[in-house]
Structures are given as structure tokens and as C-alpha cells.
mmCIF file as Biopython writes it, N, C-alpha, C and O atoms, coordinates in Angstrom:
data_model
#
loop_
_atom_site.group_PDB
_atom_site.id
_atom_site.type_symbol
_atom_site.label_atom_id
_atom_site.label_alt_id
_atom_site.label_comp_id
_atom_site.label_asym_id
_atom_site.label_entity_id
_atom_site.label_seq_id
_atom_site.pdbx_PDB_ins_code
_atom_site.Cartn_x
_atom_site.Cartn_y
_atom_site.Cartn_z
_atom_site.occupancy
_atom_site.B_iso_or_equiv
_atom_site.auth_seq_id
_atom_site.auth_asym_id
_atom_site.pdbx_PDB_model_num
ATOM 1   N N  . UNK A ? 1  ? 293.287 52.169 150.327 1.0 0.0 1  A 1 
ATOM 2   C CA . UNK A ? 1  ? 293.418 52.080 148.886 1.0 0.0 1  A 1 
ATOM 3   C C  . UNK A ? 1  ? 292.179 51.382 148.315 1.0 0.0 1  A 1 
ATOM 4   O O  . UNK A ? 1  ? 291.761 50.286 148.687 1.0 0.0 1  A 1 
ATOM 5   N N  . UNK A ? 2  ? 291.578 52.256 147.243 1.0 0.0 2  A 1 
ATOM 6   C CA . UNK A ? 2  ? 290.699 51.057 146.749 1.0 0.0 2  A 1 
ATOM 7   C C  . UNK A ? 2  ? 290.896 50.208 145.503 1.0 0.0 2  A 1 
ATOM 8   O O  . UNK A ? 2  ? 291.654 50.406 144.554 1.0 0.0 2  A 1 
ATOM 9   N N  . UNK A ? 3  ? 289.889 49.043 145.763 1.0 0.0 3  A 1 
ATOM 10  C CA . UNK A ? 3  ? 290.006 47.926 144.529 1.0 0.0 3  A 1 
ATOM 11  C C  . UNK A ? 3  ? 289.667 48.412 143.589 1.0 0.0 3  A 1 
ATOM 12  O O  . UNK A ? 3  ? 288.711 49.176 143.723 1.0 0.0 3  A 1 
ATOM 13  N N  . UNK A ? 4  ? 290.192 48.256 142.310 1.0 0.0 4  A 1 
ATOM 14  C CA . UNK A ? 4  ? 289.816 48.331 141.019 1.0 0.0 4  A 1 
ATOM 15  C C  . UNK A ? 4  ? 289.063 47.378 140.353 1.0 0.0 4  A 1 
ATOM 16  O O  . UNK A ? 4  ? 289.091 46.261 140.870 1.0 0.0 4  A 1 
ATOM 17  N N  . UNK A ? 5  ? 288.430 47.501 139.396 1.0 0.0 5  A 1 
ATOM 18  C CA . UNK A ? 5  ? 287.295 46.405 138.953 1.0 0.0 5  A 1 
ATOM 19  C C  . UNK A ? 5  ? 288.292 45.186 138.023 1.0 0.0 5  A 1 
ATOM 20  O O  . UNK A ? 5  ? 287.952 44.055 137.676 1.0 0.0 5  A 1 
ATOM 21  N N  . UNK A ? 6  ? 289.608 45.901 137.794 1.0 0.0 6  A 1 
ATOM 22  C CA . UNK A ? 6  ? 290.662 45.125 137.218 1.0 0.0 6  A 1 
ATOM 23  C C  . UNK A ? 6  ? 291.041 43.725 137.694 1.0 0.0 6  A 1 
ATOM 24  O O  . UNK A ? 6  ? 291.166 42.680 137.056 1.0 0.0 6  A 1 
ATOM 25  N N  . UNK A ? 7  ? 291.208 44.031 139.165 1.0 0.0 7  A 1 
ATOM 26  C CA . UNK A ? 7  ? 292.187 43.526 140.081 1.0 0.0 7  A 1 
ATOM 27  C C  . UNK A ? 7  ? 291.890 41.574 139.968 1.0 0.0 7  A 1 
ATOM 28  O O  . UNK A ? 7  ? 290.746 41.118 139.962 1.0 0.0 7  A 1 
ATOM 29  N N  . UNK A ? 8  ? 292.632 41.045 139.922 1.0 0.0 8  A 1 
ATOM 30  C CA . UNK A ? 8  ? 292.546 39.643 139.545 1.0 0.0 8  A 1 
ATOM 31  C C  . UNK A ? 8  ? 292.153 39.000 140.867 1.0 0.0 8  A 1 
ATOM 32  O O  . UNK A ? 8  ? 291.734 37.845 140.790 1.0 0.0 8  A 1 
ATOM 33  N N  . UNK A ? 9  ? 292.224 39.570 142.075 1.0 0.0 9  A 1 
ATOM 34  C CA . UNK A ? 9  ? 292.208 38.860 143.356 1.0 0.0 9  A 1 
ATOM 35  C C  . UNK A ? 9  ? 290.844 38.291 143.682 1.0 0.0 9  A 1 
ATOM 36  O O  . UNK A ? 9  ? 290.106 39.176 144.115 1.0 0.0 9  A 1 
ATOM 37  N N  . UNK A ? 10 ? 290.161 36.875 143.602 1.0 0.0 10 A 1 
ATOM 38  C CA . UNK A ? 10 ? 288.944 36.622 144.059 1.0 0.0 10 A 1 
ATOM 39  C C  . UNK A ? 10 ? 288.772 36.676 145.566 1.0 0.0 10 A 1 
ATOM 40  O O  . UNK A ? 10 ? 289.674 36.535 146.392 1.0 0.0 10 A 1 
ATOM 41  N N  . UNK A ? 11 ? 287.568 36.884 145.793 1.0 0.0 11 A 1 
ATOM 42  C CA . UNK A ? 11 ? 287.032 37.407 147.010 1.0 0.0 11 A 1 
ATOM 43  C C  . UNK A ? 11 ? 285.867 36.105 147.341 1.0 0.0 11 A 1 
ATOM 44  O O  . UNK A ? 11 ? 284.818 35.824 146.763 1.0 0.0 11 A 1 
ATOM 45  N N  . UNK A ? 12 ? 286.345 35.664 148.165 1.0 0.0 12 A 1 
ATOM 46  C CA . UNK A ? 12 ? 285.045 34.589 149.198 1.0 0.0 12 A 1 
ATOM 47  C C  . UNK A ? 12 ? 284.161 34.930 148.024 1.0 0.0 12 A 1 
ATOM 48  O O  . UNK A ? 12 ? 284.136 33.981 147.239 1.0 0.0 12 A 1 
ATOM 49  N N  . UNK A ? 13 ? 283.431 35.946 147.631 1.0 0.0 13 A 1 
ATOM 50  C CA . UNK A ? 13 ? 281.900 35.971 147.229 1.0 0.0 13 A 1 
ATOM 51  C C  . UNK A ? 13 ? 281.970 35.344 145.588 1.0 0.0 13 A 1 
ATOM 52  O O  . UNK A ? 13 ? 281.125 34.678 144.990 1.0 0.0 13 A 1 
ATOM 53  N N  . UNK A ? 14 ? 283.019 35.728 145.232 1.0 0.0 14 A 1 
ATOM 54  C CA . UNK A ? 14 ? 282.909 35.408 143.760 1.0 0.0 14 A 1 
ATOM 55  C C  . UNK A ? 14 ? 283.768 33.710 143.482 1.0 0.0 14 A 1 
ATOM 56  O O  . UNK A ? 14 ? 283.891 33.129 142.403 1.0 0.0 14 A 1 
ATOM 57  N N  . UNK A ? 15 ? 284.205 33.295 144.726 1.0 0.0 15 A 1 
ATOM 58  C CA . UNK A ? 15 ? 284.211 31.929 144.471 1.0 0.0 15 A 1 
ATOM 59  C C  . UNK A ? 15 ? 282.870 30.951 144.931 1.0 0.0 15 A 1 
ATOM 60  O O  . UNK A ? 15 ? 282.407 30.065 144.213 1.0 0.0 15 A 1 
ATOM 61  N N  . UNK A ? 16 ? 282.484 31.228 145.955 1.0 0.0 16 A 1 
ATOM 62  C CA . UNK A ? 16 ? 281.209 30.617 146.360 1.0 0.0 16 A 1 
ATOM 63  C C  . UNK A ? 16 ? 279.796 30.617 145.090 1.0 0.0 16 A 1 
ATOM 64  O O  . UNK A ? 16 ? 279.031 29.717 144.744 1.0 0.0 16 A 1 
ATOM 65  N N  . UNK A ? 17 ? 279.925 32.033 144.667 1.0 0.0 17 A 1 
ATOM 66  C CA . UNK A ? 17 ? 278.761 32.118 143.283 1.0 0.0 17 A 1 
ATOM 67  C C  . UNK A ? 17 ? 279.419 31.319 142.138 1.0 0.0 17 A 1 
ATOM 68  O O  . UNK A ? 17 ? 278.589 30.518 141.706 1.0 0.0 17 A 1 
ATOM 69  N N  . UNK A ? 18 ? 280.546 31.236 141.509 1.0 0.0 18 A 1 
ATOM 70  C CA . UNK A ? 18 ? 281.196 30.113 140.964 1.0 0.0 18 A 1 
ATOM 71  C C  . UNK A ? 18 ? 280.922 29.045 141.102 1.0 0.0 18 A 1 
ATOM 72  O O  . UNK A ? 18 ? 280.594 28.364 140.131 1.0 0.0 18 A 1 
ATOM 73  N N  . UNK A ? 19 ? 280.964 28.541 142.361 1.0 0.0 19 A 1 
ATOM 74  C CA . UNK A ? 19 ? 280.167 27.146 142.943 1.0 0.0 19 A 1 
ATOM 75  C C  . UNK A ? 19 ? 278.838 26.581 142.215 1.0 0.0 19 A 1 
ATOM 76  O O  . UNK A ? 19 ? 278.520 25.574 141.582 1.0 0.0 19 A 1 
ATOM 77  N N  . UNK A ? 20 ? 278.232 27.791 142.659 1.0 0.0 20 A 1 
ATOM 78  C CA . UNK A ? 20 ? 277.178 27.729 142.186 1.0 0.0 20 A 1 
ATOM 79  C C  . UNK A ? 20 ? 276.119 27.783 140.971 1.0 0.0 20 A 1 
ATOM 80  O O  . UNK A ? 20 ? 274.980 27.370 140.755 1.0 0.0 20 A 1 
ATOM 81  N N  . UNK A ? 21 ? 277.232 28.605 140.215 1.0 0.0 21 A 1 
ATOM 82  C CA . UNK A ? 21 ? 277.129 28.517 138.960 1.0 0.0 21 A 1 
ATOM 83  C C  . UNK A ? 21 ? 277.394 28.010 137.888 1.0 0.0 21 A 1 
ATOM 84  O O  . UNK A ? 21 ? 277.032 28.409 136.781 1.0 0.0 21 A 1 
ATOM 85  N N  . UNK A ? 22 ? 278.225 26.843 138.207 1.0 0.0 22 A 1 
ATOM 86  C CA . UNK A ? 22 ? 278.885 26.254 137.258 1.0 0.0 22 A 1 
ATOM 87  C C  . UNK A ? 22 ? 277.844 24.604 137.662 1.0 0.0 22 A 1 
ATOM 88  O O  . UNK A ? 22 ? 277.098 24.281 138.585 1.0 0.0 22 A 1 
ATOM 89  N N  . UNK A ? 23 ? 278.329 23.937 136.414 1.0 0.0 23 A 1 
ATOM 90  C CA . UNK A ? 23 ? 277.034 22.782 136.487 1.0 0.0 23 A 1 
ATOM 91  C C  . UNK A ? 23 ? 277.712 21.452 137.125 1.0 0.0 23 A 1 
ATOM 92  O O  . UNK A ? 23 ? 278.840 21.070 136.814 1.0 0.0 23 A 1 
ATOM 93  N N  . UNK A ? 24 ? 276.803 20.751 138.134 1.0 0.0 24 A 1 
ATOM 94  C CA . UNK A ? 24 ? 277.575 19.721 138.966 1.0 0.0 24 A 1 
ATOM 95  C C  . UNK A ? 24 ? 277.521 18.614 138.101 1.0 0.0 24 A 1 
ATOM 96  O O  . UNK A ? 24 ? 278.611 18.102 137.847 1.0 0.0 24 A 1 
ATOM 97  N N  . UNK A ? 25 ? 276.598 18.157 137.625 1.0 0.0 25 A 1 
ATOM 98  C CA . UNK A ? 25 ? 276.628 16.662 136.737 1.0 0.0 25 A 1 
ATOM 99  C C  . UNK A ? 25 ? 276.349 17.313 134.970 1.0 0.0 25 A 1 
ATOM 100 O O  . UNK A ? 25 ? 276.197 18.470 134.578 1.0 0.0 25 A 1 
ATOM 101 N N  . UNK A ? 26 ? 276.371 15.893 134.153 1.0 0.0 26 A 1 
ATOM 102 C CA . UNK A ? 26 ? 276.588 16.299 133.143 1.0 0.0 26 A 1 
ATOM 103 C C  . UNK A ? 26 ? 275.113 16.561 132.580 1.0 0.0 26 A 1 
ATOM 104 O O  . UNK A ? 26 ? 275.022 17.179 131.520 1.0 0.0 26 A 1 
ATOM 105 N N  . UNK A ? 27 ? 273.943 16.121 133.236 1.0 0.0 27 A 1 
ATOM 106 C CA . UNK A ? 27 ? 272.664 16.611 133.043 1.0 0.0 27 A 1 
ATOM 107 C C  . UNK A ? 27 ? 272.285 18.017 133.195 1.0 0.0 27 A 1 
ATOM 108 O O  . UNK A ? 27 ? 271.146 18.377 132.897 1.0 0.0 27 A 1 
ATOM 109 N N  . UNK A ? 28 ? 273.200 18.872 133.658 1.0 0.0 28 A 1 
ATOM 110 C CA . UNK A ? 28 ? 273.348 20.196 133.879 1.0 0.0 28 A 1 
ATOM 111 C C  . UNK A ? 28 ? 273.086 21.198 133.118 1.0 0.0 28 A 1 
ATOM 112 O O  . UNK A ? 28 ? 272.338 22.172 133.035 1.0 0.0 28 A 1 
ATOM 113 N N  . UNK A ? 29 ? 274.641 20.220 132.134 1.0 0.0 29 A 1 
ATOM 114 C CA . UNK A ? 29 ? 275.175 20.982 130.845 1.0 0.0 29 A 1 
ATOM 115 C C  . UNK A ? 29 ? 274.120 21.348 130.089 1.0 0.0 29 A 1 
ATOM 116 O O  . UNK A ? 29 ? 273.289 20.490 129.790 1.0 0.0 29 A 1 
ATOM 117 N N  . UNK A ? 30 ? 273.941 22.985 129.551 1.0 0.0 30 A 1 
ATOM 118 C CA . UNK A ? 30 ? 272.719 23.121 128.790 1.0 0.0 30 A 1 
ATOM 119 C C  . UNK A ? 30 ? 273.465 23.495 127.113 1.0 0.0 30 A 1 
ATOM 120 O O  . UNK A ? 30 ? 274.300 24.327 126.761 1.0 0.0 30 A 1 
ATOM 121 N N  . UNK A ? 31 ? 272.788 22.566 126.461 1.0 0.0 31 A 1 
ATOM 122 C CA . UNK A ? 31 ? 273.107 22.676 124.812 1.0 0.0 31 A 1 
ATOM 123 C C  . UNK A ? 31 ? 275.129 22.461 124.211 1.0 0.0 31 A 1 
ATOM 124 O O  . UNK A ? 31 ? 276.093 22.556 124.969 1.0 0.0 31 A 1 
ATOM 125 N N  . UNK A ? 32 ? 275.163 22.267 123.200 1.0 0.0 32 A 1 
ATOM 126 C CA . UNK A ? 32 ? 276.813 22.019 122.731 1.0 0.0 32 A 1 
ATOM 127 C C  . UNK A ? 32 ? 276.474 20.418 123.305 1.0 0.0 32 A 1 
ATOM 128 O O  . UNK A ? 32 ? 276.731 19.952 124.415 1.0 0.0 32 A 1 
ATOM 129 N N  . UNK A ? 33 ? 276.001 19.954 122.476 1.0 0.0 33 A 1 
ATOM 130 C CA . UNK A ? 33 ? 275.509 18.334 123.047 1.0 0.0 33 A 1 
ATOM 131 C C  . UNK A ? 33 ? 276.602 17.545 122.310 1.0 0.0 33 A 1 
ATOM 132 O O  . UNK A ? 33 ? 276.597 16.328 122.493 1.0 0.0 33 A 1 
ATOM 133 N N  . UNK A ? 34 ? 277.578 18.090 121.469 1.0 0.0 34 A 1 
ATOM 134 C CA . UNK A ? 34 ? 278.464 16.978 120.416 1.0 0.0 34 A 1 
ATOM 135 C C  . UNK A ? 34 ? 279.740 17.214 122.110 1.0 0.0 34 A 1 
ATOM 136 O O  . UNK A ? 34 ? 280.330 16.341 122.746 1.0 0.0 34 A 1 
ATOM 137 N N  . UNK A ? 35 ? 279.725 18.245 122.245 1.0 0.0 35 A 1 
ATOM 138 C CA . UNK A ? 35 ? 281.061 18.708 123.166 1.0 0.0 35 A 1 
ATOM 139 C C  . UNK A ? 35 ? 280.577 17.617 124.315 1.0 0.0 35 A 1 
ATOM 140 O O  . UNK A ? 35 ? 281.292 16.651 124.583 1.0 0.0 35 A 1 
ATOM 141 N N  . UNK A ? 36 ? 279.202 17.866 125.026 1.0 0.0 36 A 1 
ATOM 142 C CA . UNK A ? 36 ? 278.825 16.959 126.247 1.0 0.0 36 A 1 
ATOM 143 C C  . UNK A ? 36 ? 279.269 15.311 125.863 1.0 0.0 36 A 1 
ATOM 144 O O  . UNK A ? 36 ? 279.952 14.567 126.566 1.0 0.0 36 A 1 
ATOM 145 N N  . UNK A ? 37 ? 278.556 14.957 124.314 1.0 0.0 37 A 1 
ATOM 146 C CA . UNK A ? 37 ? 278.923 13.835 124.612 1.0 0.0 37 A 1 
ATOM 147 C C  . UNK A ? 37 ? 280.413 13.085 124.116 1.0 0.0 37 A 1 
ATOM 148 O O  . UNK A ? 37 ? 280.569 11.868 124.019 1.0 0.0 37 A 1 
ATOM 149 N N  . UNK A ? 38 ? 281.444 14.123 123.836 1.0 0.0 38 A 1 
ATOM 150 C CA . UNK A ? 38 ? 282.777 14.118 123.811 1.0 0.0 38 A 1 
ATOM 151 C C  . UNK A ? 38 ? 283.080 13.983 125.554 1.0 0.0 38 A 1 
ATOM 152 O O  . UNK A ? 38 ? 283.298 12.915 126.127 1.0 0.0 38 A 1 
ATOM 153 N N  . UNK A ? 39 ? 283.050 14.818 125.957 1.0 0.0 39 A 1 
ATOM 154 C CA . UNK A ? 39 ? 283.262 14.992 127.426 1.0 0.0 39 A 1 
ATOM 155 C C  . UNK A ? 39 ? 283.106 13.624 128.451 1.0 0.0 39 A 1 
ATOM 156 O O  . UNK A ? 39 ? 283.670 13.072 129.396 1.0 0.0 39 A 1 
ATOM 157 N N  . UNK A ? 40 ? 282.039 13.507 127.643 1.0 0.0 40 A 1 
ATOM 158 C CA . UNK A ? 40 ? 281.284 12.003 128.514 1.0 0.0 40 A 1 
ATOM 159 C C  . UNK A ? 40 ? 282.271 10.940 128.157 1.0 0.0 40 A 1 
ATOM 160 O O  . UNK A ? 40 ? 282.928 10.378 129.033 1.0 0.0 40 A 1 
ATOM 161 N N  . UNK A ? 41 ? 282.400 10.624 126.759 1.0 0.0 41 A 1 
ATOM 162 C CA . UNK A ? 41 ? 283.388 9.762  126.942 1.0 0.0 41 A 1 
ATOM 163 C C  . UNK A ? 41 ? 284.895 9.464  127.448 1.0 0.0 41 A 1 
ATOM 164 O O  . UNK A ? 41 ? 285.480 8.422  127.741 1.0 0.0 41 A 1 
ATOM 165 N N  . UNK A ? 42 ? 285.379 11.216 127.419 1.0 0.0 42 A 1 
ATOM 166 C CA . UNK A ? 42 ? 286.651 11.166 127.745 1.0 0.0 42 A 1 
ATOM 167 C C  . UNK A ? 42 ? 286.542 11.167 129.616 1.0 0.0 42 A 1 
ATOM 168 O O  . UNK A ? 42 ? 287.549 10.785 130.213 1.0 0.0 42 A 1 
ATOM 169 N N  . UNK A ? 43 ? 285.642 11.486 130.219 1.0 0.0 43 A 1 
ATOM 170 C CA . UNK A ? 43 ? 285.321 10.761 131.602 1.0 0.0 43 A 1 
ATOM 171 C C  . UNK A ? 43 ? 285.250 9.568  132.051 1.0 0.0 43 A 1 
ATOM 172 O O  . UNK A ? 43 ? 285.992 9.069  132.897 1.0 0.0 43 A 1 
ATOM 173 N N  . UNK A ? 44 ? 284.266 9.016  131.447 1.0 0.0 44 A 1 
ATOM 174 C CA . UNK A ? 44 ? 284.377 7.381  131.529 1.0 0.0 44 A 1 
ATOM 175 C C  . UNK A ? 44 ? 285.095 6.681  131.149 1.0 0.0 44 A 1 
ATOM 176 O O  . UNK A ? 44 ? 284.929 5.474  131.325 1.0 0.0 44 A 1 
ATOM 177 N N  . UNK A ? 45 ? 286.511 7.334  130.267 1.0 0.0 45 A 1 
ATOM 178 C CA . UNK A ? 45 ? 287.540 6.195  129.646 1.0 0.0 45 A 1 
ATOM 179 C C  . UNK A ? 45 ? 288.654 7.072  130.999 1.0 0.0 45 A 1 
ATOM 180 O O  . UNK A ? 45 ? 289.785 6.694  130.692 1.0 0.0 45 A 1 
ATOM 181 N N  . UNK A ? 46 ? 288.754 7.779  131.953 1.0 0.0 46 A 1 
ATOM 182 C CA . UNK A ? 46 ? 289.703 8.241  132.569 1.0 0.0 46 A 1 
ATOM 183 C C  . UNK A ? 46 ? 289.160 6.902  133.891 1.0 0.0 46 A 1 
ATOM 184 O O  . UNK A ? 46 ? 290.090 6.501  134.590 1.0 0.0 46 A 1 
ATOM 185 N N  . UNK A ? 47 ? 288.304 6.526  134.066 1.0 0.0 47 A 1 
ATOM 186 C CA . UNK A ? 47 ? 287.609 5.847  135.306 1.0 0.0 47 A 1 
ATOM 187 C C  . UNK A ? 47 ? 288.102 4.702  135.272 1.0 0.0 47 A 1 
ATOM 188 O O  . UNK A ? 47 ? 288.006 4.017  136.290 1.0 0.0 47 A 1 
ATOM 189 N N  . UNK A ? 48 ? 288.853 4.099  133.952 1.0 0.0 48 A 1 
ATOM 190 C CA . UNK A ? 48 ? 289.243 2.646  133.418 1.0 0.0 48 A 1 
ATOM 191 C C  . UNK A ? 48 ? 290.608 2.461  133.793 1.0 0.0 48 A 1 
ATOM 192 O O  . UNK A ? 48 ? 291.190 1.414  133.509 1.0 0.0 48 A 1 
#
């Protein structure tokens, strides 16, 4: 049977590029700088 381009099921490849694509620290984040530094604070007040 084949996969459809539909199919919701991730595959090893498209979680590993996820990995990779998504940003590890918040120096990452590119632009939406009011959202980053929302973000930032609601991080550092979860650490308290």
C-alpha cells in the first residue's frame, strides 16, 4: 500500500530535520522580538 502525502504518521526523517530545525536557545530566535522577549520572561519566572 502506498503512503499518501496526507498521512499524519512521522517518519525517523522528519523528526530528526525538526531537530534541527527548530531553534535551541533563545539567540536563535530570528525577529518577533516583543514575542522573544515575552517568552524570556515567562522562562525565567517558571525557574523561580
Amino acid at each position: 500500500m502506498k503512503e499518501k502525502v496526507t498521512d499524519i504518521k512521522l517518519h525517523k526523517y522528519d523528526i530528526e530535520l525538526d531537530k534541527e530545525l527548530r531553534p535551541k536557545r533563545m539567540k536563535d530566535f530570528i525577529g518577533q522580538n516583543k514575542i522573544k522577549e515575552n517568552l524570556a520572561i515567562y522562562i525565567e519566572a517558571t525557574k523561580k
